[in-house]
C-alpha positions as MATLAB code, in Angstrom:
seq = 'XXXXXXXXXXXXXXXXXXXXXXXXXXXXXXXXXXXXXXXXXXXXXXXXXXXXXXXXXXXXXXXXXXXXXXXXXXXXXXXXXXXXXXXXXXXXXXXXXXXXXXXXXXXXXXXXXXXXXXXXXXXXXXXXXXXXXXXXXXXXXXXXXXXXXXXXXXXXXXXXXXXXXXXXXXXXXXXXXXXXXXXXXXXXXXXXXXXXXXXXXXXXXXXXXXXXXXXXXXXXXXXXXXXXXXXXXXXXXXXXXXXXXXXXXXXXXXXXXXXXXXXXXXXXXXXXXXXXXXXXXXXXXXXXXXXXXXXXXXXXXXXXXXXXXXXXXXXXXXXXXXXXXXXXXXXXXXXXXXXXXXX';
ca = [
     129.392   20.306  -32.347;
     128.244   20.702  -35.715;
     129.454   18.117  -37.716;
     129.519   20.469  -41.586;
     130.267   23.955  -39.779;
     131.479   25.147  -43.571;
     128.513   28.278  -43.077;
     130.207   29.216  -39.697;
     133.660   29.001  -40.761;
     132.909   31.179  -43.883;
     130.971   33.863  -41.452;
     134.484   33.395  -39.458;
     136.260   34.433  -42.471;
     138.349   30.901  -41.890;
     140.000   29.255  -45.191;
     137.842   27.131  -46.751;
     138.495   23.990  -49.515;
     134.473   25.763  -51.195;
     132.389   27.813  -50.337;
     129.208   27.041  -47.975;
     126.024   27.087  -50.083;
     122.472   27.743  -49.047;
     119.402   29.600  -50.736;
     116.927   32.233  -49.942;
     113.706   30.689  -49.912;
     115.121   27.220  -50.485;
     112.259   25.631  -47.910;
     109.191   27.062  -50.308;
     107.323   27.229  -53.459;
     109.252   24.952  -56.020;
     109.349   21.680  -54.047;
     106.130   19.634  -54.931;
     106.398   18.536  -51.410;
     105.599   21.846  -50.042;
     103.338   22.370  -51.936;
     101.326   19.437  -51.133;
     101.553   20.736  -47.439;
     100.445   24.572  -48.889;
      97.403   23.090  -50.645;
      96.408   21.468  -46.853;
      97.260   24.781  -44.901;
      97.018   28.055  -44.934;
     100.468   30.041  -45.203;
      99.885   31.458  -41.363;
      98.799   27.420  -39.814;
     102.366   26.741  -41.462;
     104.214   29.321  -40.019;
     102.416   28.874  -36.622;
     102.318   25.102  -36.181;
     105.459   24.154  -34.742;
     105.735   20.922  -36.418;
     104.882   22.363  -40.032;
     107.642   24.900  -39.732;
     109.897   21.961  -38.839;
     108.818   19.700  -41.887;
     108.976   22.394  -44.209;
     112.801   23.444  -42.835;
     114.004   19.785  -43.272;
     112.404   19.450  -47.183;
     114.982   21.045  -48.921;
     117.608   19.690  -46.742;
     116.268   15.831  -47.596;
     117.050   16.359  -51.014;
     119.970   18.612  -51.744;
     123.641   18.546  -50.158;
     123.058   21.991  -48.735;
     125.433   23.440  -45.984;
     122.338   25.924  -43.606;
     118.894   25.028  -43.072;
     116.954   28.073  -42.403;
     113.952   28.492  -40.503;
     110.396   28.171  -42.159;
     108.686   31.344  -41.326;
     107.744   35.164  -42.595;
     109.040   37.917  -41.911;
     105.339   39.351  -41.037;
     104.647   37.342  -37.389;
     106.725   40.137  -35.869;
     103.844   42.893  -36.600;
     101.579   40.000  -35.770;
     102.924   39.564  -32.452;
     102.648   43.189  -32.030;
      98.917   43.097  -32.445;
      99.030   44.116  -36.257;
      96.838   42.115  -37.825;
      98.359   40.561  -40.742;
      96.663   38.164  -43.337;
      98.079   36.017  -46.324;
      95.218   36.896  -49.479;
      95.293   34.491  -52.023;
      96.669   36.049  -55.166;
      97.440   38.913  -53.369;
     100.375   38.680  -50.437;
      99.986   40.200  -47.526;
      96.799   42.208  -46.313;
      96.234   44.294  -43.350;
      92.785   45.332  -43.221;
      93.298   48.573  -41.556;
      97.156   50.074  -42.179;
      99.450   52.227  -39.808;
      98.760   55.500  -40.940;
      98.602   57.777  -37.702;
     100.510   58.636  -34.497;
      97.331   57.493  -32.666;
      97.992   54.301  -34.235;
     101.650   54.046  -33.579;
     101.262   54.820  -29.969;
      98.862   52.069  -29.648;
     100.943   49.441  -31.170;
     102.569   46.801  -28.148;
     105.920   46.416  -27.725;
     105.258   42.937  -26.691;
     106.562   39.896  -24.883;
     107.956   37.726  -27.010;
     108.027   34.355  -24.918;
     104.213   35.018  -25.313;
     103.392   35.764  -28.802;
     105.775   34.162  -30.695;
     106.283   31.250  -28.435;
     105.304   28.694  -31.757;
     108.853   29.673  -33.602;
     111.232   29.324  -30.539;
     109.365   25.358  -30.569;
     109.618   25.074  -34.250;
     113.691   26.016  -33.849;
     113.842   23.577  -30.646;
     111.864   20.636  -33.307;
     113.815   21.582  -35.995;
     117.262   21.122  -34.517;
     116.106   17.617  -33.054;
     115.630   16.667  -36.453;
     118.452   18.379  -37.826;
     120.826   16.067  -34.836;
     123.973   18.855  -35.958;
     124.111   18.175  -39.061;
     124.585   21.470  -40.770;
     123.561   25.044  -38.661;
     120.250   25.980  -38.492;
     119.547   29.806  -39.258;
     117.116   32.067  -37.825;
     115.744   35.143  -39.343;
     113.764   38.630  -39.579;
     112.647   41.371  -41.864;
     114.379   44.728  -41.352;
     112.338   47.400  -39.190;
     111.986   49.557  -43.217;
     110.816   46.464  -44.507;
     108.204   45.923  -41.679;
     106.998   49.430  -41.900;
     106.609   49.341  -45.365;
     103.816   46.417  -45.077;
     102.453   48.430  -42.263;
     102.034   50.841  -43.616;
     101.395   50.341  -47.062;
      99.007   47.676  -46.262;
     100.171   44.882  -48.644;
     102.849   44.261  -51.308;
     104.042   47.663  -54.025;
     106.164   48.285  -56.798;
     107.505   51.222  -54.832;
     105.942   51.652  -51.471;
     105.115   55.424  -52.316;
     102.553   55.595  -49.642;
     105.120   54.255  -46.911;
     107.764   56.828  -48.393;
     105.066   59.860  -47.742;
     104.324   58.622  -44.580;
     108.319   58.693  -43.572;
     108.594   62.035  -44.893;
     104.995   63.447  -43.772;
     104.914   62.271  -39.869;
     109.079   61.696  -39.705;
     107.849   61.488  -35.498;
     105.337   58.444  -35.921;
     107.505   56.859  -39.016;
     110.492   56.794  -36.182;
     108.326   55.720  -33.127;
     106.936   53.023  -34.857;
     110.700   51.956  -36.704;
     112.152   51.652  -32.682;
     108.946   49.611  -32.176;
     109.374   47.050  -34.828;
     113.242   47.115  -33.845;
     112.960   46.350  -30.132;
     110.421   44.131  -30.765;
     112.747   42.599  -33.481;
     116.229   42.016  -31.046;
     114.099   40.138  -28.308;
     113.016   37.809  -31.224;
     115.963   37.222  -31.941;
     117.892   37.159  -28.898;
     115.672   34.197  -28.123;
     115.916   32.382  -31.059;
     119.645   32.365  -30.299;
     118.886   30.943  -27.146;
     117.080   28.539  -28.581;
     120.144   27.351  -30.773;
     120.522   29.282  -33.807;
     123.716   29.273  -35.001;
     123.220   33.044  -37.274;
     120.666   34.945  -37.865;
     120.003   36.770  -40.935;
     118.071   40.250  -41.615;
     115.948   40.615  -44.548;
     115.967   44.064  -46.317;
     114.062   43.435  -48.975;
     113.094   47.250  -49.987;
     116.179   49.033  -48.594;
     116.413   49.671  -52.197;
     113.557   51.559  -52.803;
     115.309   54.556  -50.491;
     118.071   57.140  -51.503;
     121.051   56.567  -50.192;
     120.276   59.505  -47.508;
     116.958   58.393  -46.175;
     118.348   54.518  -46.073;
     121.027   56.016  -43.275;
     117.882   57.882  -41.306;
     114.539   55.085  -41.927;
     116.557   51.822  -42.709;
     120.372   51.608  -41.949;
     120.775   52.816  -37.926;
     117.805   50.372  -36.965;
     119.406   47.647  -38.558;
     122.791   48.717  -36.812;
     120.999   48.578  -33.998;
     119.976   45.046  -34.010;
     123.278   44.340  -35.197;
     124.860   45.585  -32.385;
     122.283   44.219  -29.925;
     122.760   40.469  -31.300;
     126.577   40.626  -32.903;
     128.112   39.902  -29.062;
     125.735   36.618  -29.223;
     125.417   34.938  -32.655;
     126.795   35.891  -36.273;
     124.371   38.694  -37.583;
     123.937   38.618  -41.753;
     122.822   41.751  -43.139;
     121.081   41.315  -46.531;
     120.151   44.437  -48.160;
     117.996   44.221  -51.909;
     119.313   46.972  -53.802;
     121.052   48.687  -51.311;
     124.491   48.423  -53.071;
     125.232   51.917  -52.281;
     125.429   51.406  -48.171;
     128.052   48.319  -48.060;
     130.558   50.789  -47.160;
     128.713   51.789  -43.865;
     127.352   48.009  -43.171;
     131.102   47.182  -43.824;
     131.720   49.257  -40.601;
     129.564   47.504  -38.713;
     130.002   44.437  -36.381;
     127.773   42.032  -39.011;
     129.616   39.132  -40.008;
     128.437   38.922  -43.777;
     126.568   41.049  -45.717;
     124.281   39.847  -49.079;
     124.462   41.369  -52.470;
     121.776   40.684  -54.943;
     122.618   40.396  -58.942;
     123.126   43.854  -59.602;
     126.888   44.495  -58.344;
     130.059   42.829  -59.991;
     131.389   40.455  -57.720;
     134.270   42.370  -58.166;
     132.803   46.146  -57.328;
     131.249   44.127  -53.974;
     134.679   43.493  -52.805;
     135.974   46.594  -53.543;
     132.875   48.233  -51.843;
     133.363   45.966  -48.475;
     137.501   46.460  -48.636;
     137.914   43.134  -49.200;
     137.553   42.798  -44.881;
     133.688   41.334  -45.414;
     132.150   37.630  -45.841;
     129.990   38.431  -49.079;
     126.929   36.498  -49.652;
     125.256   35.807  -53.033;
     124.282   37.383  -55.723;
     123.490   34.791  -58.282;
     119.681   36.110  -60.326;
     117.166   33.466  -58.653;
     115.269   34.399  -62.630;
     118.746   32.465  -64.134;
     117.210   29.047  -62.421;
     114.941   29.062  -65.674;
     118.228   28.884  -67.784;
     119.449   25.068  -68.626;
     121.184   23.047  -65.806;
     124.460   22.989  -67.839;
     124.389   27.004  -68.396;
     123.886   27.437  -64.098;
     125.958   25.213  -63.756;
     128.661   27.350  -65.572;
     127.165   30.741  -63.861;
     127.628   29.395  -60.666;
     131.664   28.373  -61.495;
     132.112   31.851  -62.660;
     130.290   32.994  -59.688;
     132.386   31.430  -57.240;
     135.993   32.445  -59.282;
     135.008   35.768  -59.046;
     134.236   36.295  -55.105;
     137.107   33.939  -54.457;
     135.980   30.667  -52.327;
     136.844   32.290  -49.268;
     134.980   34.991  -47.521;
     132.399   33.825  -49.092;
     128.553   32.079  -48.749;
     126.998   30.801  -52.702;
     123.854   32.200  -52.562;
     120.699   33.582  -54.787;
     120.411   37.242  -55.279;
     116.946   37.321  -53.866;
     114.490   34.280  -52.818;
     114.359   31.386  -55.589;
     110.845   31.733  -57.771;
     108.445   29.317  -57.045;
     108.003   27.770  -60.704;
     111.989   27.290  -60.958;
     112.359   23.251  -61.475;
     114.042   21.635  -58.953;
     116.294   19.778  -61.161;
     117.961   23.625  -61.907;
     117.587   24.210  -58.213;
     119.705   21.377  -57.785;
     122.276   22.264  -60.545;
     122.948   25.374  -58.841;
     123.675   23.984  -55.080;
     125.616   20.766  -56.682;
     127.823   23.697  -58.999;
     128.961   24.904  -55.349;
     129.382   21.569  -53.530;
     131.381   20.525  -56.730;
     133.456   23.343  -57.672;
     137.291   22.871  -57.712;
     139.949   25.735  -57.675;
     141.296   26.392  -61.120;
     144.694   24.653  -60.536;
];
C-alpha cells in the first residue's frame, strides 16, 4: 500500500484534509542537479537509460514534500518506437530530419511491439518504484495522438503548427491513419506501464489548443477518448488539455478521472464547465514562479479556496520554466502542503 495515497484519493473524488500537489515538469530544467546530469548526457541517453530516468524521477522528490512522482521521459519515444526518427537539437527542440508528409509515409510507419522498443521505460518505472519503496504514487505518462502528429508532421516545435493543420485538412485519410497509429501504439504503452505499477497515467495535450473546437472533436478529442476508454477499466486516466477550455464539457463525459486546466479559465468557470462531477487539476501560470515567494505563496492560497480542497490536484498550468528558482518552486508546493481551510 501506498503509504501518502492523497493523489489517488483526490482522483477518487474522496474528502481530503488538502489537496495533493505535484508539478508538470517538476523532474527537469530548474534543479541544478539535473542539470549537472543534462550537461553529461544527451536528453535521449536520459530518457533511454533506465537508471537516469530513475535518478532524475527521485530529484525533485529528495527535496520537496511532493505527493506524485512522475516518470522522467518525453512524450516523443512513442514516434521513436515507431521507427520515426526523432532527435533533441540543441537550441532547437525536437528535429525529425525527414517529416510525415504523405500516405506513402503513413502506411509505412510500424505499429510496433512495445515490450521491444520501449522496453528501457517499463525498467526505469520497475527502478523507480524500488526507490520510491511506496512512498507517494508514481505516474506514468504520454503525449496525445494531435500532439504526436503535430511533431510528425511539422518536423519540430511551432507557434501554430500551420503545416500540421494543412496536412489534417489536405489528406483528412493519411492525417486519420496515422492519428489510430500513434493511438494504438499509445494504449499498449500504457497498458504496460500499468502493469509495471503505475498508479495513473496522465495524457499530455499540449496543442489541443491550437484547434477549433470542431476539428479538436474529429483530429484530437475521440483518440484521446479512445485511450481513455482502453486504460480507464485499469488505472486512473488524467486528461490534460493546453487551451482546450472549450471541450471540458465532452471530456467531462468521459470515463477520465481528472482533467487539467491551464491559467486561462476561472477556477470557478472550470467547475461550472465540468458540473462540478470532475477532479480538476491545476491551473496555476508556471511564468508566476518568477513572482516573490511570499506573492506565490498567496496565489497558491487563493488558488486552492477557489477549486475547493476537494476534487482537486494543486498543479502548474503548463510545465514549470527551466530558469524558475527553486526556492519559488518550493514556495509554491509548501503553499499546498501548508494550506489550512479558512475556519
Amino acid at each position: 500500500m501506498i503509504k501518502n495515497d492523497l493523489y489517488l484519493k483526490a482522483l477518487r473524488g474522496e474528502t481530503v484534509e488538502r489537496p495533493p500537489v505535484w508539478m508538470m515538469r517538476q523532474a527537469g530544467r530548474y534543479l541544478p542537479e539535473f542539470i549537472a546530469l543534462r550537461d553529461q548526457y544527451d536528453f535521449f541517453t536520459r530518457c533511454q537509460t533506465p537508471e537516469l530516468a530513475a535518478e532524475i524521477t527521485l530529484q525533485p522528490i529528495r527535496r520537496f514534500p511532493l505527493d506524485a512522482a512522475i516518470l522522467f521521459s518525453d512524450i516523443l519515444v512513442v514516434p521513436q518506437a515507431m521507427g520515426i526518427d526523432f532527435k533533441m537539437k540543441e537550441s532547437v527542440g525536437p528535429w525529425l530530419d525527414t517529416p510525415i508528409r504523405t500516405m506513402e509515409q503513413v502506411q509505412n510507419i510500424e505499429t510496433p511491439d512495445v515490450n521491444d522498443t520501449l522496453g528501457y521505460v517499463f525498467d526505469a518505472i520497475e527502478l523507480t518504484l524500488q526507490k520510491l519503496d511506496n512512498e507517494i504514487p508514481l505516474i506514468g505518462f504520454a503525449g496525445s495522438p494531435w500532439t504526436i502528429l503535430c511533431y510528425c508532421v511539422e518536423g519540430k516545435g511551432s507557434k501554430a503548427f500551420d503545416i500540421a493543420k494543412s496536412f489534417c485538412f489536405q489528406q483528412p485519410e493519411a492525417a486519420h491513419l496515422l492519428l489510430q497509429k500513434i493511438t494504438d501504439t499509445t494504449i499498449a504503452y500504457l497498458k504496460r506501464k500499468v502493469e509495471k505499477g503505475v498508479s495513473a497515467v496522465q495524457i499530455f495535450d499540449s496543442w489541443g489548443g491550437m484547434l477549433s473546437p470542431t476539428d479538436y472533436q474529429e483530429f484530437s478529442w475521440q483518440y484521446i477518448n479512445q485511450i481513455v476508454e482502453a486504460l480507464s477499466p485499469l488505472t486512473h486516466v488524467v486528461v490534460f488539455g493546453k487551451g482546450c477550455w472549450f471541450a471540458l464539457e465532452d471530456m467531462t463525459m468521459s470515463k477520465a478521472s481528472a482533467l487539467g486546466v491551464d491559467w486561462t479559465i476561472k477556477p470557478e468557470f472550470a467547475r461550472t464547465l465540468t458540473n462540478h462531477t470532475m477532479t480538476l487539476q491545476g491551473n496555476f501560470d508556471p511564468a508566476r514562479l518568477h513572482s516573490t515567494p511570499e506573492t506565490i505563496r498567496k496565489m497558491v492560497t487563493e488558488m486552492i479556496n477557489r477549486f475547493g480542497k476537494d476534487r482537486y490536484i494543486a498543479n502548474l498550468g503548463h510545465g514549470i520554466l527551466p530558469n524558475v528558482p527553486v526556492e519559488n518552486a518550493e514556495a509554491f508546493i509548501r503553499a499546498v502542503v501548508d494550506w489550512k481551510p479558512n475556519l
